[in-house]
C-alpha positions in Angstrom: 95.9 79.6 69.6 97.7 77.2 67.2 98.8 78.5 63.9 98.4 76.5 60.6 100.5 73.6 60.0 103.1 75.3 57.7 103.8 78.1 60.3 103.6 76.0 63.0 106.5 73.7 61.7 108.3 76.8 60.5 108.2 78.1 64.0 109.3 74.9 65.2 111.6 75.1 62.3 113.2 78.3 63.2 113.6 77.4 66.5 114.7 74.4 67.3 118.0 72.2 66.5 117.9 69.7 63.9 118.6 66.9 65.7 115.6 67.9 68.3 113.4 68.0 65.6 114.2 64.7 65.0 113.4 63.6 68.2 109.6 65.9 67.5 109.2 63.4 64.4 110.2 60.7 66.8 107.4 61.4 69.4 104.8 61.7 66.3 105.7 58.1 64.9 105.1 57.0 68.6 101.9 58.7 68.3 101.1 57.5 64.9 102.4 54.4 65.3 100.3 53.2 69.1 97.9 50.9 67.4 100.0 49.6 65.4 98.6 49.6 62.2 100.4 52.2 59.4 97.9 53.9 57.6 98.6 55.2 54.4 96.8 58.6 55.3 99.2 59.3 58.2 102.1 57.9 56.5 101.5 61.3 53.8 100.8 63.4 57.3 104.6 62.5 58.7 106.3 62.7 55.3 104.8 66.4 54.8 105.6 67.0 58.9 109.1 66.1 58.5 109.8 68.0 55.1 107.9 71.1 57.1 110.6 70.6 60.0 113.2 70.5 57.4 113.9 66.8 58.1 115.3 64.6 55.2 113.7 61.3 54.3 116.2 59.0 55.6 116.2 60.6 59.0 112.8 60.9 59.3 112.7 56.8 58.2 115.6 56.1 60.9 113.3 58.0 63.6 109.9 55.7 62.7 112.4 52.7 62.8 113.5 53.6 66.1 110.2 53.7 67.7 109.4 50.3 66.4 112.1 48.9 67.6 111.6 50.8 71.5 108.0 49.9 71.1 
């Protein structure tokens, strides 16, 4: 049984390291990014994630241009 979003990141939040959540918002740009079209609408989803996680803009930015790169 899943929690909302915001407890659910907070959890992650609380538990995890920060540069391990990085590597969470990695995996969801993978995700997000697969068909390779950005869509506005997940575009907002990530930027809320990654504040949720505690992750700053830039990083979260660095992540997403990672996977493009990898993919």
């Amino acid at each position: 049984e899943a929690p909302d979003t915001v407890r659910f990141t907070r959890a992650i939040k609380d538990a995890v390291a920060y540069d391990d959540r990085i590597g969470v918002i990695e995996a969801l740009w993978s995700v997000v990014l697969a068909d390779g079209v950005r869509d506005q609408h997940e575009d907002a989803l990530l930027r809320m994630v990654s504040n949720l996680l505690g992750i700053n803009d830039r990083d979260s930015a660095l992540a997403r241009q990672r996977v493009e790169k990898a993919g």
